[in-house]
TIMAR-314853 format. One record per residue (C-alpha): residue in one letter; x negated, y negated, z. Coordinates in steps of 0.02 Angstrom, whole numbers, padded with zeros to 5 digits, always signed. Each point is the difference from the previous one (the first is absolute). Example, Ala and Ser with C-alpha at 12.3 -4.5 7.8 and 13.67 -1.06 7.14 Angstrom:
residues 2
a-00615+00225+00390s-00069-00172-00033
//
This chain:
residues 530
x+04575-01625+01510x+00017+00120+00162x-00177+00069-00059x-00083-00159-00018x+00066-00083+00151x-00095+00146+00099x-00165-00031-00087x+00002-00183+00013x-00013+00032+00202x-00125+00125-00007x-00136-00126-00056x+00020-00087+00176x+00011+00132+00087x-00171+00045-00066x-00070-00151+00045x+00067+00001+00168x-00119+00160+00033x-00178-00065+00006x-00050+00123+00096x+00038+00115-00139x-00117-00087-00115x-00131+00015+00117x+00025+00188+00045x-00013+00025-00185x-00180-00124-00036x-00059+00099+00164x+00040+00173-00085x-00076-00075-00133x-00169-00066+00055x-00004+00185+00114x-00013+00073-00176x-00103-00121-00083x-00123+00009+00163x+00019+00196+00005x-00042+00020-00195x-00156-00127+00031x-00055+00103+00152x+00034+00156-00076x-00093-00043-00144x-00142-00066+00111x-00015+00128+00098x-00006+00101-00161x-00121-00090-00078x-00118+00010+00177x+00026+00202-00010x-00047+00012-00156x-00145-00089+00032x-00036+00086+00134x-00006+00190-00100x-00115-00118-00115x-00117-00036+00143x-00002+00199+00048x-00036+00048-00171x-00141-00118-00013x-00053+00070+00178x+00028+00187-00030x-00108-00043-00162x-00143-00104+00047x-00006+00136+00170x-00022+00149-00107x-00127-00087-00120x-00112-00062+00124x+00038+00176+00090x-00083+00068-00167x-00136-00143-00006x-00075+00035+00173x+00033+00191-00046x-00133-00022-00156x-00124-00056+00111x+00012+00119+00118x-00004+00141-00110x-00152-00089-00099x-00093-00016+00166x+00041+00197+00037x-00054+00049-00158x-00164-00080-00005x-00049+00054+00176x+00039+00192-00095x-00112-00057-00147x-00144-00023+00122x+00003+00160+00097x+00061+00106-00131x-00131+00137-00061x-00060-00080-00162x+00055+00130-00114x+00180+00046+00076x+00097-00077-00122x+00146+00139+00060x-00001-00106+00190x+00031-00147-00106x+00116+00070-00078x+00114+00073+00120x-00018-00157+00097x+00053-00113-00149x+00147+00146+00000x+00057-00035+00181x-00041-00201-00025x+00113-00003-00134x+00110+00111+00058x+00050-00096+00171x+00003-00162-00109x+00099+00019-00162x-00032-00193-00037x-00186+00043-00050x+00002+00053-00169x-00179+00075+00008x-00163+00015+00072x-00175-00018-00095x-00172-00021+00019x-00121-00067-00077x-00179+00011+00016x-00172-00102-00012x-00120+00079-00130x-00169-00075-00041x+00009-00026-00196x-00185+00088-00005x+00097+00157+00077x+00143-00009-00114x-00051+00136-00088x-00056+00121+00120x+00157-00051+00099x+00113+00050-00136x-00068+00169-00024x-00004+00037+00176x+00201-00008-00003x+00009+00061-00161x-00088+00163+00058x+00066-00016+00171x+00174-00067+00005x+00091-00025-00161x-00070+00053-00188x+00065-00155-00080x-00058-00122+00122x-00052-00150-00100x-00047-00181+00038x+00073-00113-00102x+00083-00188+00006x+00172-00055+00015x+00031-00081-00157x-00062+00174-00114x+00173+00069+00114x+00129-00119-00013x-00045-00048-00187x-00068-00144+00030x-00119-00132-00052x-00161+00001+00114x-00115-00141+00026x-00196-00002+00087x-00013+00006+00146x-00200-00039+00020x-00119+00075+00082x+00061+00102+00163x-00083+00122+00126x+00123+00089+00046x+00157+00067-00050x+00176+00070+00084x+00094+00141-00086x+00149+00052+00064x-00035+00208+00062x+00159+00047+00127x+00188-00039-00052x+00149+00084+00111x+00114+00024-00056x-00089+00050-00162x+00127-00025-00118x-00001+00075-00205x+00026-00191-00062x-00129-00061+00114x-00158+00146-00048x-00100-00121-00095x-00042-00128+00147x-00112+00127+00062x-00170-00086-00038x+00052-00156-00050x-00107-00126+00070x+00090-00124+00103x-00104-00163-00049x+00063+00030-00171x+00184-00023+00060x+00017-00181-00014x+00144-00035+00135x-00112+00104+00103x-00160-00082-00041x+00027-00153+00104x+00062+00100+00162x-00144+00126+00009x-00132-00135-00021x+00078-00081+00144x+00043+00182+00097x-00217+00042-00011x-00077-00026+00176x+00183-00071+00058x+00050+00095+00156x+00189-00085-00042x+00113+00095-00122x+00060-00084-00163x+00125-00030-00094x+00023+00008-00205x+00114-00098-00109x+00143+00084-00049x-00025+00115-00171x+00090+00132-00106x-00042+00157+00056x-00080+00103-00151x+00119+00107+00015x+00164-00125+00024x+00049-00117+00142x-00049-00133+00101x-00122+00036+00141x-00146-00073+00079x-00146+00054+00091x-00079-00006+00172x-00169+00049-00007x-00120+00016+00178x-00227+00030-00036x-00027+00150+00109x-00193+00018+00046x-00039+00189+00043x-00150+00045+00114x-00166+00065-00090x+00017+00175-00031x-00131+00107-00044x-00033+00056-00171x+00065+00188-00020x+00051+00129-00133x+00180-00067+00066x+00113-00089-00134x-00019-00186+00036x+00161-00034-00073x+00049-00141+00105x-00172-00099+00034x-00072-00146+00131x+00128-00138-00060x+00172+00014-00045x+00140-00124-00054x+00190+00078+00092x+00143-00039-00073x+00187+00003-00009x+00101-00005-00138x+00173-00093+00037x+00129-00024-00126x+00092-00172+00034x+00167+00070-00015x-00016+00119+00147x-00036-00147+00120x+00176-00021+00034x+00106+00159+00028x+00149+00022-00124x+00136-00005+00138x-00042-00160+00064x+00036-00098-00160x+00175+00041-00008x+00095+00037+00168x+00086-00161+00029x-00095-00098-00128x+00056+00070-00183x-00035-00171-00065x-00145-00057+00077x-00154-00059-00098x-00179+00010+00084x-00182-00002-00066x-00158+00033+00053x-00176-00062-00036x-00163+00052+00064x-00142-00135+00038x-00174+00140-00082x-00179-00033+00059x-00003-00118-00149x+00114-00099+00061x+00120+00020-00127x+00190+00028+00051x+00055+00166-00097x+00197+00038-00018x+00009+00178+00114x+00190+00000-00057x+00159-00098-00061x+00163+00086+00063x+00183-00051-00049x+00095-00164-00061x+00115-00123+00046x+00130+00035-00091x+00162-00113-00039x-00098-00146+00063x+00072-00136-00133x+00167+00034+00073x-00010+00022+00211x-00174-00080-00014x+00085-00180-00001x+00134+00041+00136x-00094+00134+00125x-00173+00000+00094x-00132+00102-00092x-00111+00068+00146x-00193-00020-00017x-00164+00050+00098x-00183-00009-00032x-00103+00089+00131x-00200+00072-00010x-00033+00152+00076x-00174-00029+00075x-00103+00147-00001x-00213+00005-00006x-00021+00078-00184x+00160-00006-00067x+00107-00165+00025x+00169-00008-00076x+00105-00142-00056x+00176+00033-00006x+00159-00096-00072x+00169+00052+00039x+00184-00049-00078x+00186+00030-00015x+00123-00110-00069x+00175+00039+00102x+00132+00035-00112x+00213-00050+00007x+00019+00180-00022x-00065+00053+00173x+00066-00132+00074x+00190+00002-00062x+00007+00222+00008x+00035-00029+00173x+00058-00165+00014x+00207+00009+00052x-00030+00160+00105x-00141-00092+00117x+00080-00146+00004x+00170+00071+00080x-00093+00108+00108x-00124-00164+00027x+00169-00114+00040x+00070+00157+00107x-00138+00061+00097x-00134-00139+00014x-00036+00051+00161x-00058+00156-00037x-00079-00066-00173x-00128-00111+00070x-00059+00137+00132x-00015+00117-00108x-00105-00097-00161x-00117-00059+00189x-00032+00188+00047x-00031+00054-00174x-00122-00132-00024x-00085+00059+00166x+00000+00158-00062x-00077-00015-00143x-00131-00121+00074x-00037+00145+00118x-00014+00123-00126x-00127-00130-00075x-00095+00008+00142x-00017+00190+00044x-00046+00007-00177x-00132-00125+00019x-00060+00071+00152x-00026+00184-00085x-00073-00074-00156x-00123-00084+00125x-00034+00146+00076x-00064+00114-00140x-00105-00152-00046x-00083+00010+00143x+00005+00199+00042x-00064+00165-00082x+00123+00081-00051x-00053+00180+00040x-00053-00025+00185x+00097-00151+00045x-00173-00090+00048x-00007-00180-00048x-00107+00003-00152x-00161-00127-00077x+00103-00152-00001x+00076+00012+00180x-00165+00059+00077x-00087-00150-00084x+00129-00116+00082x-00035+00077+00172x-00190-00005-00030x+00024-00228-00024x+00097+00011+00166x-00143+00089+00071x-00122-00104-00065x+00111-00153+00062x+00024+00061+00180x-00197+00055-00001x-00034-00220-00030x+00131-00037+00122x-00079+00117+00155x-00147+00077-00068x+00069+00182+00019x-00093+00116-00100x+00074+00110-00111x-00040+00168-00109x+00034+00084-00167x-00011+00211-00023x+00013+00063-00164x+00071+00176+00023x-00014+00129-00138x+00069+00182+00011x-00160+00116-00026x+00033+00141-00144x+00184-00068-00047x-00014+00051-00171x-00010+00161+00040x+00166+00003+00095x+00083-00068-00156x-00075+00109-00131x+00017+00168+00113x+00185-00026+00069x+00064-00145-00114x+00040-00180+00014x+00152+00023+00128x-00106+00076+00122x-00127-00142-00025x+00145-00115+00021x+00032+00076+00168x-00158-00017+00055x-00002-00179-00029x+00155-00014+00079x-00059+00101+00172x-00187-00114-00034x+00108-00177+00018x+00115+00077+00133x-00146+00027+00122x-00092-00143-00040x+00141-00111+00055x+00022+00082+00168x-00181-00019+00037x+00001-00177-00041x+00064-00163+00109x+00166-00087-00054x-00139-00146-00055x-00094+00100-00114x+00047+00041-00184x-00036+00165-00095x+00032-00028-00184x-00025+00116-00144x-00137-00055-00100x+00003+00126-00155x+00013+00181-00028x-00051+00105+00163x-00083-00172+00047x+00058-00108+00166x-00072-00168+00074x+00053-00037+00185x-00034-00158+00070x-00038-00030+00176x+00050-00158+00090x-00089-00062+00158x-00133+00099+00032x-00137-00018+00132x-00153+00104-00083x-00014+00120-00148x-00006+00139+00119x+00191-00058+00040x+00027+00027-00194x-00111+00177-00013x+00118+00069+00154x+00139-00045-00115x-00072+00088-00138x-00051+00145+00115x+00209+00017+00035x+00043+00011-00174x-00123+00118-00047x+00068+00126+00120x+00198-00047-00024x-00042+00043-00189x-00112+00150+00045x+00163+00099+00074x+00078+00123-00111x+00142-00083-00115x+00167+00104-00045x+00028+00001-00163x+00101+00098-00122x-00149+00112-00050x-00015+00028+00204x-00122-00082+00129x-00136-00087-00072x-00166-00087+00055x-00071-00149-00058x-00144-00116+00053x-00049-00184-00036x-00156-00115-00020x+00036-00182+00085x-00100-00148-00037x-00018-00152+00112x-00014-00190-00030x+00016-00133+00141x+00031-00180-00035x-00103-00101+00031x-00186+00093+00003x+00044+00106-00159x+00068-00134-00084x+00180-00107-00016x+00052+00002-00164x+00133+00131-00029x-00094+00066-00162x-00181-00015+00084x+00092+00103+00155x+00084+00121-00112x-00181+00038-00089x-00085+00024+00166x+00127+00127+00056x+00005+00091-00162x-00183+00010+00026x+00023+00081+00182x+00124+00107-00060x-00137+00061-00125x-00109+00044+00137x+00125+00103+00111x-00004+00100-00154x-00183+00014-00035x-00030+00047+00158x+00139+00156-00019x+00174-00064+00008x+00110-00033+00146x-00062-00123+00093x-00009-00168+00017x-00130-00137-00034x-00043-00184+00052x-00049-00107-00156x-00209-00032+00016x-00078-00139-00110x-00179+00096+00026x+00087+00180-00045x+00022-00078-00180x-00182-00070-00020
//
């Protein structure tokens, strides 16, 4: 009775202390609110490493995009000043090419053949180049069914492949029309100064890839006892296998359970899938309880627009691993919590940005002499044309070519001639105004554009100071060397304000200075043509 005397008083006690009650609903709603914030804040970070995969992605395939055209443009600028029959320059630039940009899976070219020289063509490389060289149509290789094709005039086979693998042998001479998810792009690629794009296909020898092909028109040469392995009109193109688009790492640091795809928009306006990566994964389950992240973003680029979907359903499993640690450190240190999720969001948004920045930057720059490269200088040209409406300012374009460069690469090797170029784009700048833009424009091949001139003399004196800064002696590894160069010069607006119709005029100057010996420099004249 002593017992229950002492509990019958304890229930009023109880209620006389309110304020315990409340301490204890406070305690719990600071738990409640600390799990839902926790599990917020979670949710937002997790989100957040989404978002960075999807950025670290998309960056390094549009990194790779831009890259394609680049080395496209580079390569067909080779094509056209290569000596017709040096299939070994090809090939050791293919080598380097491929070399400094795994993601290319290989190189080829393909070339225009009259079908009333087909035969005479393909004993010419049988006798000159390879003893098996055939011509012969894509469906006799790949066992399939072929189908006519009409009349035609001319045809394509394929005649350069780097890396030439074992599997790969018997594209040599297979013409390219006969190819049917090729068919489509090269009719569209003929007298199109645009690269394009192919569906996706099976490779013949396995995998996904596609193809960016580029018609490369090669000055008249004479006719000569020379091997005329590589003709007046070419088709350049690169080989990339859809997997390689994204690099390996990417796909799985942070993001084990991430699912993205990719489809490419061809010149026949078809949407091709480029790749399908990953699944969701226990989405019945956390799918009705937990966010499932999701982006669709297009990577814009001029020949090779990308459409890409990105997803990742959040499962209880990440979320609950480190649930009852955070949350007592969350309810003990809150302070410091919420500081340090800001700064690490900062962070990571700054890392963004330097990343974006660089990625910007060798989409805009050559990578061997730091110049900016086609695409910036083409930017810079607009403004000039922009600011030339606006005040009237003339303005000039020099084509600058390095006289006997060749030789300096096949005597000392390439590393020298990389030096060279190096030393070439280092003087150059230091000649030039902060205004002015030197770019490299292809192989030992600059274009410099002039801003605000008064006359073309003003431009000639210009060219006059780079033709002695890259007269003096260059050290190199081989020693001191000498090189000259031949300068051609357009001025907007008497030769012309198109950047193409400028570009032309100046090549044609530059073809002068060297007609008329080398090193020197020349003034585009209409009447010097006629």
């Amino acid at each position: 009775m002593r017992y229950l005397h002492q509990w019958s008083h304890t229930i009023p006690y109880l209620k006389l202390r309110p304020s315990l009650i409340v301490l204890l609903a406070a305690s719990l709603g600071v738990i409640v609110f600390a799990i839902h914030m926790l599990m917020t804040a979670q949710i937002s970070r997790w989100e957040r490493q989404f978002d960075d995969g999807v950025r670290l992605i998309v960056s390094d395939v549009k990194s790779k995009l831009d890259t394609n055209e680049a080395v496209l443009s580079g390569f067909s600028a080779f094509l056209q000043a290569v000596d017709r029959g040096d299939a070994e320059a090809a090939r050791r630039y293919a080598a380097s090419t491929t070399a400094a940009y795994p993601h290319i899976y290989m190189i080829e070219v393909a070339r225009r053949v009259p079908v009333a020289e087909e035969a005479a063509f393909e004993t010419s490389l049988r006798e000159g180049w390879r003893a098996s060289f055939t011509l012969k149509n894509f469906p006799g290789v790949a066992y399939r069914s072929s189908k006519d094709e009409g009349e035609k005039s001319d045809t394509w086979p394929i005649i350069f492949m780097y890396p030439s693998l074992p599997e790969a042998q018997a594209i040599y001479g297979v013409r390219l029309e006969t190819v049917d998810h090729l068919s489509y792009s090269l009719a569209l690629s003929e007298g199109n100064s645009r690269p394009v794009v192919s569906p996706v296909f099976e490779l013949y020898e396995g995998g996904g890839a596609y193809i960016l092909l580029k018609e490369v028109l090669r000055p008249f040469q004479k006719a000569s006892a020379e091997l005329n392995f590589f003709g007046s009109t070419m088709m350049a193109m690169l080989v990339i296998k859809t997997k390689s688009l994204y690099a390996e790492e990417n796909k799985i640091e942070g993001n084990p359970r991430m699912r993205f795809s990719a489809y490419l928009s061809s010149s026949n306006n078809v949407d091709s899938l480029l790749f399908d990566h990953g699944s969701l994964g226990g989405a019945a389950l956390n799918g009705a309880f937990l966010p499932k992240f999701e982006r669709n973003l297009r990577i814009e680029n001029a020949s090779q627009p990308i459409s890409m979907h990105f997803e990742r359903q959040l499962l209880w499993s990440e979320l609950l691993s480190t649930e009852m640690p955070a949350m007592l450190v969350f309810v003990v240190g809150a302070l410091f919590l919420i500081p340090w999720l800001t700064m690490r969001h900062y962070l990571s948004l700054d890392r963004a940005a330097i990343e974006h920045e660089r990625a910007a930057y060798l989409a805009t720059h050559d990578l061997l002499t730091e110049l900016p490269n086609r695409f910036l200088f083409v930017d810079r040209f607009n403004q000039a044309h922009i600011n030339r409406q606006r005040n009237g300012n003339s303005f000039a374009l020099l084509l600058l070519d390095l006289d006997y460069f060749k030789a300096v690469n096949d005597n000392y090797g390439h590393e020298v001639g990389d030096q060279v170029l190096i030393a070439a784009a280092q003087r150059m700048t230091k000649e030039l105004r902060s205004g002015d833009t030197v770019a490299r424009h292809g192989g030992d091949e600059f274009v410099i554009l002039l801003v605000n001139i008064l006359s073309e003399d003003d431009a000639k004196m210009v060219g006059e100071k780079l033709l002695a800064s890259i007269a003096e002696p260059i050290e190199t590894a081989v020693g001191m060397l000498k090189i000259s160069c031949s300068i051609g010069i357009a001025v907007c607006p008497p030769h012309g304000e198109d950047i193409d119709v400028l570009r032309k005029h100046a090549d044609q100057a530059m073809y002068q200075s060297k007609a008329s010996g080398r090193n020197s420099v020349s003034v585009f004249a209409a009447e010097v043509l006629q």
